[in-house]
LOSE-406692 format. One line per field, with one value per residue (C-alpha): x, y, z; residue number from 1; residue in three letters. Coordinates in nm, 2 decimals. Last residue first. Example, Ala and Ser with C-alpha at 12.3 -4.5 7.8 and 13.67 -1.06 7.14 Angstrom:
BEGIN
px	1.37,1.23
py	-0.11,-0.45
pz	0.71,0.78
seq	2,1
type	ser,ala
***
This chain:
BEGIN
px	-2.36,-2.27,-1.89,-1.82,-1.69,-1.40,-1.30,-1.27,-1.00,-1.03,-0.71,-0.64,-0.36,-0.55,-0.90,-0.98,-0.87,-1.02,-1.30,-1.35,-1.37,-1.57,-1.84,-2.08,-2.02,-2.03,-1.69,-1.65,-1.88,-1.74,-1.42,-1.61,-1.72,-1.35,-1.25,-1.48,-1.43,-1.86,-1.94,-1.69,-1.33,-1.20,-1.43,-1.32,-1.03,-1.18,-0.98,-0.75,-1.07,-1.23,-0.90,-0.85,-1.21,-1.18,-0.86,-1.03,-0.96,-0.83,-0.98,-0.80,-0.98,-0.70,-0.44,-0.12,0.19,0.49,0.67,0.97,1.08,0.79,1.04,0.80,0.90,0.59,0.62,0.70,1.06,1.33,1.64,1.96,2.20,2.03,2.24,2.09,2.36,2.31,2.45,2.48,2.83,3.05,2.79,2.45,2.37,2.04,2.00,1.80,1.59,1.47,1.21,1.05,0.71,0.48,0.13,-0.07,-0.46,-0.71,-0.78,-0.65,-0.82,-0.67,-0.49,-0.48,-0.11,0.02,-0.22,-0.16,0.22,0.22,0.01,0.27,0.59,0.43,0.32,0.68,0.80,0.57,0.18,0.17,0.00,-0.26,-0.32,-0.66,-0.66,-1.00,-0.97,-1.24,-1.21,-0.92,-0.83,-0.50,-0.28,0.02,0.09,0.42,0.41,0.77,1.06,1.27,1.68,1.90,2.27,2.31,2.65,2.48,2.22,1.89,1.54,1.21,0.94,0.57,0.55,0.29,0.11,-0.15,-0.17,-0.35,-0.13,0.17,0.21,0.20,0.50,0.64,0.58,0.72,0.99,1.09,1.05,0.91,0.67,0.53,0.17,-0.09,-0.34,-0.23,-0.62,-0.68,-1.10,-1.18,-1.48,-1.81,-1.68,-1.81,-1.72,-1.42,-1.31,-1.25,-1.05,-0.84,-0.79,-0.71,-0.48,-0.22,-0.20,-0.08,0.18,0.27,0.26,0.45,0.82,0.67,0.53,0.31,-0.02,-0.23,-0.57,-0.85,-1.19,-1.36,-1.71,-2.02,-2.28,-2.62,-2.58,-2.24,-2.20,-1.88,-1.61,-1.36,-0.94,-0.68,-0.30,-0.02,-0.09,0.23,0.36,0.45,0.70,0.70,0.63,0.53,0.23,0.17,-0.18,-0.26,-0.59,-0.71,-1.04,-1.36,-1.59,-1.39,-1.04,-0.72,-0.42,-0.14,0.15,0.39,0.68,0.81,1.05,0.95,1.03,1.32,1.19,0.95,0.72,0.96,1.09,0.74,0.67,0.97,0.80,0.47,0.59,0.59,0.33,0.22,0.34,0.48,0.71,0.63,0.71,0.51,0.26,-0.07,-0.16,-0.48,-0.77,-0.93,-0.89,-0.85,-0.65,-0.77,-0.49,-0.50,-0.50,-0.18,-0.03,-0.06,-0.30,-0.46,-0.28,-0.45,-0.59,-0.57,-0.44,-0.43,-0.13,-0.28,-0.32,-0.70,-0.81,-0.57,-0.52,-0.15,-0.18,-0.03,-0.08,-0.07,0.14,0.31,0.68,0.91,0.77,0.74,0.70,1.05,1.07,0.94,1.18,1.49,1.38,1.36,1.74,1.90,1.75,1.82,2.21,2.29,2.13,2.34,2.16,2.14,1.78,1.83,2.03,2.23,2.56,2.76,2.52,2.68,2.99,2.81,2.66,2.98,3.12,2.84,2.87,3.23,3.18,2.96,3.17,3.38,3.71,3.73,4.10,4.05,4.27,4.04,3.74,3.98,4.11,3.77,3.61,3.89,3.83,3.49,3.58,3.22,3.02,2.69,2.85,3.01,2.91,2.53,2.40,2.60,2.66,3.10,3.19,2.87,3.01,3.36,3.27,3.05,3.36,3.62,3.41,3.31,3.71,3.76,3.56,3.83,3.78,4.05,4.21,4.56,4.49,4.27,4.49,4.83,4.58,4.53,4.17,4.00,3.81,3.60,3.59,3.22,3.09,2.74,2.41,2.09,1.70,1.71,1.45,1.35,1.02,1.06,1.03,1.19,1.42,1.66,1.80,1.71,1.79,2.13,2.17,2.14,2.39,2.72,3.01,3.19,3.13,3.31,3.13
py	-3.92,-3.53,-3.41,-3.10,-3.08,-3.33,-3.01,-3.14,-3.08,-3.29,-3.40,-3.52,-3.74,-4.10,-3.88,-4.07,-4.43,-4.37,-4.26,-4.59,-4.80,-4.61,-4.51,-4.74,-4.54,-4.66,-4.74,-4.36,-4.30,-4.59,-4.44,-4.07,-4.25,-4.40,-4.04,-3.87,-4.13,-4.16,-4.35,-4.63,-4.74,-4.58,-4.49,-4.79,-4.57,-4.36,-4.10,-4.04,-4.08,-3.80,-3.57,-3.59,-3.50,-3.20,-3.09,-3.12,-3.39,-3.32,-3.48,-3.51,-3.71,-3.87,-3.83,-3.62,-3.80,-3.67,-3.38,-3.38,-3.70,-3.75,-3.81,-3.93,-4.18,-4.30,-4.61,-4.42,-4.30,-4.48,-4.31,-4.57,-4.62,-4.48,-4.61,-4.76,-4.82,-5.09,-5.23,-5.53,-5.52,-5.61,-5.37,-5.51,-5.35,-5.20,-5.11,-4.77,-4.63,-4.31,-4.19,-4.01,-3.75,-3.80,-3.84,-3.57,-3.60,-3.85,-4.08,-4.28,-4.43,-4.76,-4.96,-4.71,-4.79,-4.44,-4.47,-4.85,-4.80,-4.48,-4.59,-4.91,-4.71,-4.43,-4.68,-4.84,-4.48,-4.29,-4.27,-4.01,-3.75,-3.91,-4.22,-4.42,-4.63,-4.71,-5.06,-5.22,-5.61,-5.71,-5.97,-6.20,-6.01,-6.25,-6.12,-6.03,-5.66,-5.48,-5.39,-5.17,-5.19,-4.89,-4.79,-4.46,-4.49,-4.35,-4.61,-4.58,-4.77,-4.83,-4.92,-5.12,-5.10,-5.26,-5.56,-5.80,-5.57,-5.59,-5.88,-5.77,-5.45,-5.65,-5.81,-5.49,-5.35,-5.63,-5.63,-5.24,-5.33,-5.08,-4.80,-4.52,-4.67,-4.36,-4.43,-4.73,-4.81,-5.07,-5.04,-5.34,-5.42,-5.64,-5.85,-6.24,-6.41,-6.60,-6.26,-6.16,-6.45,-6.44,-6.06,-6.09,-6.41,-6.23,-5.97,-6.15,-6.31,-5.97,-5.84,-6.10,-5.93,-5.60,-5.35,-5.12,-5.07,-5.21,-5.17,-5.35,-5.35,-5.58,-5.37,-5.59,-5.35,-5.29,-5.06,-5.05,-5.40,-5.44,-5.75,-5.73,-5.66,-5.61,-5.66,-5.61,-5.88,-5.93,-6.33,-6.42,-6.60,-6.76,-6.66,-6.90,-6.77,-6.73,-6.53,-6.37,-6.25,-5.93,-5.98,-5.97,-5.72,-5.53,-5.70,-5.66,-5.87,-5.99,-6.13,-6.42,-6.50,-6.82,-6.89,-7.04,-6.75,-6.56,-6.23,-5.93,-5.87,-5.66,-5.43,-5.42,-5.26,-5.01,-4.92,-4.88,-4.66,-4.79,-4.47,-4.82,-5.11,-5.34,-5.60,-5.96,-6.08,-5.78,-5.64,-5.47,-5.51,-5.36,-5.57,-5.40,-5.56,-5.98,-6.21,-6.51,-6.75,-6.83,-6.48,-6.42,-6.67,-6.55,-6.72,-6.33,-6.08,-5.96,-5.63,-5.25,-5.41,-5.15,-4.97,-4.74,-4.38,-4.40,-4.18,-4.17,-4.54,-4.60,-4.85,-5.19,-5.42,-5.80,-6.10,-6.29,-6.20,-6.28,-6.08,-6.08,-5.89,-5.90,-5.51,-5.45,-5.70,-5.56,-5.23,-5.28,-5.49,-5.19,-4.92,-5.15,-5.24,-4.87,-4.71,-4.52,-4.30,-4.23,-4.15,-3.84,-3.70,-3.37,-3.58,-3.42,-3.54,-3.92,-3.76,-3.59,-3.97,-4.20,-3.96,-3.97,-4.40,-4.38,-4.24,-4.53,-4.77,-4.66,-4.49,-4.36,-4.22,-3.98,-3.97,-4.23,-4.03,-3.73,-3.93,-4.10,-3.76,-3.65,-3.93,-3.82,-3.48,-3.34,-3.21,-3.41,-3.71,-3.63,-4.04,-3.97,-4.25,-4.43,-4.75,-4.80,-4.46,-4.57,-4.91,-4.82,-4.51,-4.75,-5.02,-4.72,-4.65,-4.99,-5.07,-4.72,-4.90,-5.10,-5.51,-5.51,-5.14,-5.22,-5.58,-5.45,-5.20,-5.46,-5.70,-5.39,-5.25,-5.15,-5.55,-5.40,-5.53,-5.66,-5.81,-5.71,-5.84,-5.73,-5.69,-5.51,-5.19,-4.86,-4.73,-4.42,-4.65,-4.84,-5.16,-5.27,-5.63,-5.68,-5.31,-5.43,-5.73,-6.05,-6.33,-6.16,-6.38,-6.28,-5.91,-5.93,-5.67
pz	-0.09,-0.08,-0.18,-0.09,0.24,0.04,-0.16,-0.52,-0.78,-1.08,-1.20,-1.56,-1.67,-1.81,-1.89,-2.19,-2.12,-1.74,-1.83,-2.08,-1.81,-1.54,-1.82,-1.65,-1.34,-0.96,-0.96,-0.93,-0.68,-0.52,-0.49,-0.41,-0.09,0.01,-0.02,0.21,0.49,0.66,0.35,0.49,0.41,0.74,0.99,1.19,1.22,1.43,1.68,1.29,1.07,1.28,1.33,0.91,0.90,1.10,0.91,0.57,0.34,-0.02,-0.31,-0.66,-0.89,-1.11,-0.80,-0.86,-0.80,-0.60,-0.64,-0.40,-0.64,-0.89,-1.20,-1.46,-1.73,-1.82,-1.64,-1.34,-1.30,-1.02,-0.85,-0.77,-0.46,-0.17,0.18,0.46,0.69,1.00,1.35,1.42,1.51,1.14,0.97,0.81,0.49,0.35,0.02,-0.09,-0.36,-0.44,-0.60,-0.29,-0.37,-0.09,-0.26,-0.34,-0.20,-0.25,-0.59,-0.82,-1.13,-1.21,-1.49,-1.71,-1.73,-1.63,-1.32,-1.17,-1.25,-1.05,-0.77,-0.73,-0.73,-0.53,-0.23,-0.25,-0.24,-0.04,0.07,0.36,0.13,0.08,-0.14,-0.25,-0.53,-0.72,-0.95,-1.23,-1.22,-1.45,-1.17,-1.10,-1.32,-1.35,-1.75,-1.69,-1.61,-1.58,-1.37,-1.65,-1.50,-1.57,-1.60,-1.54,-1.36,-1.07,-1.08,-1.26,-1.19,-1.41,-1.27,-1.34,-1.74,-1.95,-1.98,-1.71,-1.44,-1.13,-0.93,-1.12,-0.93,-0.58,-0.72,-0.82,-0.49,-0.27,-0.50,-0.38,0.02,0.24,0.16,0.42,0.33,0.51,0.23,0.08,-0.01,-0.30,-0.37,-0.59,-0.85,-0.87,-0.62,-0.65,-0.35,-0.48,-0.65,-0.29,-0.18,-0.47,-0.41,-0.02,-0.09,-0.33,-0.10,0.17,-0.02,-0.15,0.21,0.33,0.35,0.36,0.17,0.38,0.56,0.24,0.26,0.05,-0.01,-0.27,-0.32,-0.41,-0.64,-0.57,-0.37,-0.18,-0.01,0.08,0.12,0.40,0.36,0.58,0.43,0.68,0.89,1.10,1.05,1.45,1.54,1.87,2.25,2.52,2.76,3.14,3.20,3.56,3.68,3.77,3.85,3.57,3.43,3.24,3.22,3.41,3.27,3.44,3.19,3.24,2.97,2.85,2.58,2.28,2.00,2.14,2.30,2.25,2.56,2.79,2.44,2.34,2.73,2.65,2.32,2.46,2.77,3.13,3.34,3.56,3.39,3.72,3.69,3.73,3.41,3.28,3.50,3.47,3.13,3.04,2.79,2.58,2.29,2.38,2.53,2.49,2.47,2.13,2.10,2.26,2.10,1.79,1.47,1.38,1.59,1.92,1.89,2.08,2.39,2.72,2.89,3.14,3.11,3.20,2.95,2.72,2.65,2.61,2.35,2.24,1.93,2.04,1.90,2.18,2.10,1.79,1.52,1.13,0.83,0.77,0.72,1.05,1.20,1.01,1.08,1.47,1.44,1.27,1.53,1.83,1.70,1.60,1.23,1.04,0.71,0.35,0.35,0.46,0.18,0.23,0.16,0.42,0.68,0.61,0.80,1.11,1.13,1.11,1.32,1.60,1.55,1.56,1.94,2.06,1.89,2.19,2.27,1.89,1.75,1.47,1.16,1.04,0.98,0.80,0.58,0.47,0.39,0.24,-0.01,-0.02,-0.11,-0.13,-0.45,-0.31,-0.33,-0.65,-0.77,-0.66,-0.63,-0.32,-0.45,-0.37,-0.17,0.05,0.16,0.21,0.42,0.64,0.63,0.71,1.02,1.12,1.13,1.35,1.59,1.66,1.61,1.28,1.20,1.20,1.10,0.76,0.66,0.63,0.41,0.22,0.14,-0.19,-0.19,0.05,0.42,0.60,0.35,0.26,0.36,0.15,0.26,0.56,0.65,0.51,0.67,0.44,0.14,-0.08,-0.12,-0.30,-0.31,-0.68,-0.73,-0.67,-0.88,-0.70,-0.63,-0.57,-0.59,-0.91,-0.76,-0.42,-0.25
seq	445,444,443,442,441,440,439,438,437,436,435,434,433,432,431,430,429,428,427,426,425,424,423,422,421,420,419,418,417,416,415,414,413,412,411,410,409,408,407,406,405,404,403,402,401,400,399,398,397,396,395,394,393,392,391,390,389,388,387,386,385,384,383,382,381,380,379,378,377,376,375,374,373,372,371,370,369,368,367,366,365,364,363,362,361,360,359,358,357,356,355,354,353,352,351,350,349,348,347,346,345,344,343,342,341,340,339,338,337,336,335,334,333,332,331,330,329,328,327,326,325,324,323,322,321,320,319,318,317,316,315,314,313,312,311,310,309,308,307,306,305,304,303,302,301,300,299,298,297,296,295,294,293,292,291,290,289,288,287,286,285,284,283,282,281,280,279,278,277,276,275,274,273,272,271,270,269,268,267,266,265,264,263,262,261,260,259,258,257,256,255,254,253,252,251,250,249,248,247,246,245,244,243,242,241,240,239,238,237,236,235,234,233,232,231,230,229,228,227,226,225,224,223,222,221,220,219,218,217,216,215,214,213,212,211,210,209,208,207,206,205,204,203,202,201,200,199,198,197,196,195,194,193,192,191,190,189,188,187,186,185,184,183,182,181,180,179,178,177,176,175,174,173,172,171,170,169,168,167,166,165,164,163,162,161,160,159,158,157,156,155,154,153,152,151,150,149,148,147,146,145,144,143,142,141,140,139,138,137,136,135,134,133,132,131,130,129,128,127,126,125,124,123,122,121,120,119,118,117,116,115,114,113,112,111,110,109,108,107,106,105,104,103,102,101,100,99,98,97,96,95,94,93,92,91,90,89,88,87,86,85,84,83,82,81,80,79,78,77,76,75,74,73,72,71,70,69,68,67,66,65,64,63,62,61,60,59,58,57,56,55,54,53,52,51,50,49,48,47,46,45,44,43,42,41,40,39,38,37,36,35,34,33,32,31,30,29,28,27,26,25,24,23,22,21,20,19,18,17,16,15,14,13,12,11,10,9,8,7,6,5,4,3,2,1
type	unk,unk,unk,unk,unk,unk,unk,unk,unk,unk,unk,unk,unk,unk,unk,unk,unk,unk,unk,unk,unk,unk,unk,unk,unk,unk,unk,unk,unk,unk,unk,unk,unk,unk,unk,unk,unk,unk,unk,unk,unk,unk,unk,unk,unk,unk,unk,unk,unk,unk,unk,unk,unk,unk,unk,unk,unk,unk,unk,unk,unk,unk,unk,unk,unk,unk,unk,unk,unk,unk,unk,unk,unk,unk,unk,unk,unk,unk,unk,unk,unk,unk,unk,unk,unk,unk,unk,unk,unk,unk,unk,unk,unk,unk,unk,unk,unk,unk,unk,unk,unk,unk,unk,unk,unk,unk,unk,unk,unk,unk,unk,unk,unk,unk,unk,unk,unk,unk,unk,unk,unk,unk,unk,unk,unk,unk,unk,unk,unk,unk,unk,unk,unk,unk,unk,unk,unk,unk,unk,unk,unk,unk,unk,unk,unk,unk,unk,unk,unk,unk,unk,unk,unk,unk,unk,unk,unk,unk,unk,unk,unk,unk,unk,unk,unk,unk,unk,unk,unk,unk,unk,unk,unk,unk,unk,unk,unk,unk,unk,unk,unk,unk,unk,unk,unk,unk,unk,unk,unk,unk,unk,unk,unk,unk,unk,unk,unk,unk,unk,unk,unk,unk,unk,unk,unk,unk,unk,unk,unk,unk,unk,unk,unk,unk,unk,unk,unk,unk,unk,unk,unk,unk,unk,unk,unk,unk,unk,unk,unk,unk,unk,unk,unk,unk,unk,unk,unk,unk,unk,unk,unk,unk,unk,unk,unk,unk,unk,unk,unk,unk,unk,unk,unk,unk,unk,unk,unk,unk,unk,unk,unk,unk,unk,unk,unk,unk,unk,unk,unk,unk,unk,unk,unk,unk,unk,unk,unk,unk,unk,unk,unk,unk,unk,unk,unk,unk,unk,unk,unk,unk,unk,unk,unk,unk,unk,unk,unk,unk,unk,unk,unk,unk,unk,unk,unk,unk,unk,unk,unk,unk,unk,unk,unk,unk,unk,unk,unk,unk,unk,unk,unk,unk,unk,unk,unk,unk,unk,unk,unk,unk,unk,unk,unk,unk,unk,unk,unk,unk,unk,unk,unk,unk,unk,unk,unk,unk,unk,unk,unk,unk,unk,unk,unk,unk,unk,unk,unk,unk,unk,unk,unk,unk,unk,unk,unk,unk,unk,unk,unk,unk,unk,unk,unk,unk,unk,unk,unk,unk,unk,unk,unk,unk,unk,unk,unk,unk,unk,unk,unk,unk,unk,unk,unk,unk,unk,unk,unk,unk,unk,unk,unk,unk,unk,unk,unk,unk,unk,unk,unk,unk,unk,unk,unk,unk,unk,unk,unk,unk,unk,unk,unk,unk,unk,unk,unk,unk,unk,unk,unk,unk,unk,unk,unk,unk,unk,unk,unk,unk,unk,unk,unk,unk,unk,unk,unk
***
């Protein structure tokens, strides 16, 4: 990329997570190649080649890439002749293998435009969650979003979708039935819907786009004491915005002090987190990132703290990057007292670029330390209280996820446990590193 003409730093455009999706736009020929280079290889597929070769020799992190000949590398790509973009694509792949790093990775037009629209935090379609329910094998609504079309329209959960446009669901899978629903917002499509209760009866809506809730949150009465809950599914486009509203609208009604779950949070989109970050803390570190040249950019706490209400944080170990970023500045602040099992361990950080035909690289160009300068990659970050759930209550909060964020979820409970204490406070200045190892079985309420 042209440097005089790029508008944000790297890690400004960076994002996290194992859900990795677009947040930058490159162009599409380095400033390495030769006008002479550039018609020879000009709408062939060896062009998207060179350009994902281009793209990694420039940020990847690791300036040995992984003790390959890169330049080798590149040689040997081109030397080949590709029949379809089809065949540069399994080249482009064997070669990004070399690097050992999976997060480094090719994405065709579907996969590239599916992350870009998770990452977005937004949908063009009718706005409904889908389910093959396993007892009747049909394809059934699990929710209508919040505002969508589809519940303006009264569809509602439980509800089984017998035809798309006409054309028949029966063993259709839920990404292939997405695939039906998702379209150009305001254009038409006709659904027929069988509801308990009620005929099979036809519905024709228009889509549009959709904001995705990815922050759920509900006020709890543990006690005596009124329980902000909050859970986080991962950091998307809107989830700061979204999380922004759940706290004021909890401290509206008088919370005594705030449960944060990202239990299960894959990650997502590195400001996202920060953001998020500076919603609970006032001072203090957030993130500090490195790039292979070991130049380094400290992400920190601007005094934006919308609450100093006392804080649990839930994580598993399915709470990466973005998740880790956030849990980590929360813990090595003080901020919070964690709980649950050992988080993922990734510290890396990726960019996401467009290639000249929709398709997409992901390619790590920095590592990132807590605020205490902890590297928690393929380590991750050990809870405060450190509470792991057994396999029977993993399978109970997996068929119920109403479950979750109740006394019947083992972790949630020792949370309010926790916030329960007068001493909460100045625990957590004593005991900022320590980890209490508890079998959940154990725990009675």
């Amino acid at each position: 990329m042209n440097q005089s003409a790029k508008r944000y730093s790297p890690l400004q455009i960076a994002l996290i997570g194992g859900a990795i999706a677009t947040t930058a736009t490159m162009s599409v020929f380095g400033p390495a190649w030769t006008r002479c280079v550039r018609a020879a290889l000009q709408d062939s597929p060896k062009a998207l080649v060179d350009q994902v070769w281009q793209v990694v020799n420039r940020e990847y992190v690791d300036g040995s890439f992984n003790q390959q000949d890169w330049q080798a590398t590149r040689q040997s790509l081109l030397s080949k002749n590709y029949s379809s973009n089809e065949e540069a694509y399994v080249a482009i792949r064997e070669a990004l293998q070399k690097l050992g790093d999976p997060y480094t990775r090719f994405m065709d037009p579907n996969q590239y435009q599916a992350l870009t629209s998770q990452t977005s935090g937004e949908v063009s379609g009718i706005g409904i969650r889908m389910e093959v329910n396993e007892k009747t094998k049909r394809l059934t609504v699990v929710e209508a979003i919040e505002n969508s079309p589809a519940l303006k329209a009264g569809i509602k959960a439980g509800d089984e979708i017998v035809a798309i446009d006409g054309k028949s669901t029966l063993a259709m899978k839920v990404d292939d039935a997405s695939k039906l629903i998702r379209g150009k917002a305001g254009t038409p499509i006709s659904l027929r819907l069988s509801r308990m209760g009620k005929n099979t009866f036809n519905l024709r809506l228009t889509r549009a786009t959709i904001e995705v809730p990815t922050v759920r949150y509900t006020l709890k009465q543990e006690g005596n004491r009124r329980v902000g809950y909050i859970r986080l599914r991962e950091f998307s486009a809107h989830a700061s915005e979204q999380m922004r509203r759940a706290i004021r609208d909890l401290s509206g009604k008088k919370v005594d002090a705030f449960v944060l779950d990202l239990r299960g949070n894959p990650g997502g989109l590195l400001q996202a987190s920060i953001e998020i970050a500076r919603m609970w803390l006032d001072d203090g570190g957030i993130v500090r990132t490195v790039n292979r040249r070991g130049d380094s950019e400290d992400s920190k706490a601007n005094r934006t703290a919308l609450t100093k209400l006392p804080l649990a944080v839930l994580v598993d170990g399915n709470s990466a990057s973005a998740s880790e970023i956030l849990t980590g500045a929360l813990k090595d602040n003080k901020r919070a007292v964690v709980i649950g099992g050992q988080t993922f361990g990734k510290a890396l950080v990726q960019s996401v670029h467009e290639l000249s035909d929709g398709s997409g690289l992901a390619v790590t160009i920095a590592h990132y330390f807590t605020p205490a300068g902890t590297d928690i990659n393929h380590k991750g970050i050990t809870p405060n209280i450190k509470i792991d759930l057994t396999e029977a209550q993993e399978r109970q909060l997996a068929s119920n996820p109403d479950l979750l964020g109740t006394r019947s979820d083992p972790q949630y409970a020792r949370a309010i446990a926790v916030l329960s204490n007068n001493n909460f406070a100045q625990s957590l200045v004593n005991q900022p590193s320590q980890s209490m190892s508890v079998s959940a079985s154990d725990l009675k309420f």
